[in-house]
N, C-alpha and C positions, 0 to 999 in steps of 0.2 A: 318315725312312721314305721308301721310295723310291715312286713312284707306281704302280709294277708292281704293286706289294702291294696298294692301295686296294681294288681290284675283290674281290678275297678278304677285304677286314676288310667293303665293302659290304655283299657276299652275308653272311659270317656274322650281320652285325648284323640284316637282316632275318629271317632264320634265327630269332634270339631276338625280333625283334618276331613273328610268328608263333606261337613257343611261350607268352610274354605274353598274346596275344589269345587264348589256348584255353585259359589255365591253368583260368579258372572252370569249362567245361565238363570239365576231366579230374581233376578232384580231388575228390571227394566229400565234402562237409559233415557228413553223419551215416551208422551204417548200424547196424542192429537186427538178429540174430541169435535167431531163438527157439528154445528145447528146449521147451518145452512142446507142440510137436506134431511132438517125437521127431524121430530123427535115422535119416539112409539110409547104406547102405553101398557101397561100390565097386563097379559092377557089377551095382549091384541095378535091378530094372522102374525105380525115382523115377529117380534118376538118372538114368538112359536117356530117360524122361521129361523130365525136368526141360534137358536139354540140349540137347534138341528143341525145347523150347518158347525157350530161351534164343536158341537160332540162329536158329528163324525169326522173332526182333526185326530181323536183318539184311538181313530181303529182304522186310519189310513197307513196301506202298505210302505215302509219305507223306499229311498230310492237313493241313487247316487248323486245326484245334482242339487236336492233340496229345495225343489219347487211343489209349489200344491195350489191349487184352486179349486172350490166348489162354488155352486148357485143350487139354492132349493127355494122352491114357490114362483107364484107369476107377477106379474106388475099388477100395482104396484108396490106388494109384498114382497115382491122379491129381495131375497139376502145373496151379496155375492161377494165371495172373501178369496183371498192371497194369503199364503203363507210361502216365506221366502228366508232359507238359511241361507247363513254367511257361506262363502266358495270353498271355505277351508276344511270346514266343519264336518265331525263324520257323522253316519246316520242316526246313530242311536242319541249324540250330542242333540243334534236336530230335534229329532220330534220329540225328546223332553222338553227343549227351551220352548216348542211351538206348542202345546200341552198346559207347561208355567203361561203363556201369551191366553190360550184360549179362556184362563182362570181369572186371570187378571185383568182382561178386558173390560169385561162388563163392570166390575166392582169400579174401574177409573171412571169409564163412559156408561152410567147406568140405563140412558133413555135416548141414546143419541142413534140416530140410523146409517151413521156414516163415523168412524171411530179407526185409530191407529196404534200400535203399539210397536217401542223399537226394544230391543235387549240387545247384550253384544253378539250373541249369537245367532239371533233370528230377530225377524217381522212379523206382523199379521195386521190384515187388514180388512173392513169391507164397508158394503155399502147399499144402499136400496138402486145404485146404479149401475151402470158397466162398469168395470174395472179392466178389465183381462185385456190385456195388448194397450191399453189405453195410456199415454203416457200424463203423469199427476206433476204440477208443480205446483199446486195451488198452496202448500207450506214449507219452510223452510226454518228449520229448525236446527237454533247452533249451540253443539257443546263445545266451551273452549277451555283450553289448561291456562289456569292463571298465568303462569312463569315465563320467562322470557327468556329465549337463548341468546349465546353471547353474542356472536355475529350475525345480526339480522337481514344486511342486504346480500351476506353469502347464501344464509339459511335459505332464504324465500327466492332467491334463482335456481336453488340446487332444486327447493320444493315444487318449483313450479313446472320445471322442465320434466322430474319423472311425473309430475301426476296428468300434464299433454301426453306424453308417451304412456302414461295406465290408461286413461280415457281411450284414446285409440285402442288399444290392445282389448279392452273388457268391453267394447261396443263391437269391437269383428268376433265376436263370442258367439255361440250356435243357439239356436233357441231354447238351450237347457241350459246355458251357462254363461251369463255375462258377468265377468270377472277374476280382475287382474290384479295381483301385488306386488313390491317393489322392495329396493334399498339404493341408498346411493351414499357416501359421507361425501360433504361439500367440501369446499378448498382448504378452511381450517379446520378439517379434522373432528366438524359436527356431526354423526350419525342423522340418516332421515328413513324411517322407515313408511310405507303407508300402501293406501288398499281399495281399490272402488269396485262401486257393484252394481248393476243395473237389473232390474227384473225382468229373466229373459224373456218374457212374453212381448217383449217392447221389440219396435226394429231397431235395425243397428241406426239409422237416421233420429230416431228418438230418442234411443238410451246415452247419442251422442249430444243432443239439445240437453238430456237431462244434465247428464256431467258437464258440461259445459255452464251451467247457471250453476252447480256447488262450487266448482273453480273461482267463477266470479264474483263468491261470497267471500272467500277467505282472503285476500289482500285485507278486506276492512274488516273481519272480523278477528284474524288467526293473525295474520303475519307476524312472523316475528314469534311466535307463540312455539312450548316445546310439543305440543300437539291441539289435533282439535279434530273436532267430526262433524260435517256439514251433513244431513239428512233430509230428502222431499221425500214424499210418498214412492218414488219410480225409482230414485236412486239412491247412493250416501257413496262420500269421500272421508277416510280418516288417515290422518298421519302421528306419526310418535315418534321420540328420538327414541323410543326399547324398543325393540322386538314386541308384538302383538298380536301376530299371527300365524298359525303351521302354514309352512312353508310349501307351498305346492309343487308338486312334481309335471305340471302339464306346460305348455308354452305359456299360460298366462303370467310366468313368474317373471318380473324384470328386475335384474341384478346388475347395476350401472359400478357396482366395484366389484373387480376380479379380485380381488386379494379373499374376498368371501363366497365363492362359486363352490367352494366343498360344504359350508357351513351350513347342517341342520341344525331344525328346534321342533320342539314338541310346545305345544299352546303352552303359555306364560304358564300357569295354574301349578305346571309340573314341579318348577323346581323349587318354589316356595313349599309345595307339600311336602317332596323329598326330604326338603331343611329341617321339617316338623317332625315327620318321621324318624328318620334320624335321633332329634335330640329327644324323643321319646323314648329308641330305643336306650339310649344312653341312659337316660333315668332309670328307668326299667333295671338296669343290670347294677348301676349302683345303687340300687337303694339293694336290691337282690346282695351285693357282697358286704354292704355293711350290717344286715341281717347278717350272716353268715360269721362277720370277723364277731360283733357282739356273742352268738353263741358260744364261738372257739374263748374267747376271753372270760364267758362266766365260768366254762370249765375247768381253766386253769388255776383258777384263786382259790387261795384254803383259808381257811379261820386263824386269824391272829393266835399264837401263845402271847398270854401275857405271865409274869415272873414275878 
């Protein structure tokens, strides 16, 4: 390969490390479609509504906590939507993943007046009803990891004790912020990391009802599992034996092993990039000096005497 070319295989590779580091914010994890509060038609007041309220996600001022709600039009036109980032997440992360949410909504839920969408980053939601302070259980939706850890009646006592103490913790949350994360390694030395969230417009009496019905999902659906994420409309629970999320600096952090009380992280995304990076630049520079040794080599060869 000639070195001309380098600078073109460069730029593409970072090309796909970029797409890499967004993939989590552009793909959506779950999305909930309802007909039980009927369907709109092309054209129609909701619609018009509802599009309105969609677009103006895109020129809402950022903020630090990651909560958003609008309503535009009257009953029983009325659209009125949630957008709700992860606690960890910073702002500008935010209202892209809620941006990718407003795009992707209507394409999953084309006709529906009540509609949800989950990513790992953010939410959005709405509806032709109240929402706002309103607490939702009406779905419950579970992603679970195939795989199975090795010690499962250690795993699922170590699991269950921090996610009592996260529910507590992320339901006395202020009404900008319910939401708490954790670590713990259990007796043999399994890692559990994990993260709940409630939408602070809830009280702390509901956002505790909420967490408490995702709790009661996973014994049958997760245990035993090396992670999973129970999600209703008002809250979500997820756990992972990795690391999953930037670490907060506010009380909501619950760290059940001292041996890791120093340990930062930056969102997973980072250090799989770095990796790429890296072995980019490393390409980069060798193909650069085998260019280089090739040149030094043609100049040195003379023409055969033959005798």
């Amino acid at each position: 390969m000639e070195i001309g070319s380098s600078p073109l295989l460069f730029l593409l590779a970072l090309s796909l490390v970029f797409t890499f580091s967004t993939a989590q914010n552009s793909n959506p994890t779950a999305s909930s479609c309802s007909n039980d509060r009927g369907n709109f038609t092309a054209g129609s007041a909701y619609e018009t509504n509802l599009n309105a309220v969609l677009s103006s996600f895109s020129s809402i001022a950022a903020n630090d906590y990651g909560f958003y709600n609008l309503s535009i039009g009257q009953t029983p036109d009325q659209v009125n939507a949630i957008a709700l980032c992860r606690g960890d997440v910073q702002p500008d992360v935010c209202l892209s993943c809620i941006d990718n949410a407003t795009t992707e909504i209507t394409s999953v839920c084309p006709n529906q007046k009540e509609a949800g969408i989950w990513y790992d980053f953010c939410m959005l939601r709405y509806s032709n009803r109240s929402i706002i302070g309103v607490l939702d259980r009406s779905i419950v939706i579970q992603l679970v990891n195939p795989s199975n850890v090795t010690d499962a009646a250690s795993f699922n006592t170590a699991l269950n004790n921090m996610l009592v103490d996260l529910m507590n913790r992320a339901s006395s949350g202020g009404s900008l912020r319910k939401f708490a994360t954790g670590n713990v390694i259990d007796p043999v030395l399994q890692p559990i990391y994990a993260l709940e969230q409630c939408s602070p417009d809830l009280t702390q009496e509901d956002c505790t009802t909420c967490l408490e019905t995702t709790l009661s999902v996973i014994p049958g659906c997760c245990g035993g599992r090396r992670g999973a994420q129970v999600i209703l409309p008002s809250c979500f629970v997820r756990f992972e034996m990795e690391r999953f999320f930037q670490e907060p600096t506010n009380e909501t952090t619950s760290n059940s092993n001292n041996n890791n009380n120093t340990s930062r992280i930056i969102i997973a995304v980072v250090v799989p990039v770095a990796s790429v990076a890296i072995i980019i630049v490393c390409v980069y520079f060798f193909l650069r000096a085998r260019k280089k040794k090739e040149i030094v080599e043609s100049k040195i060869k003379r023409p055969s005497n033959h005798f």
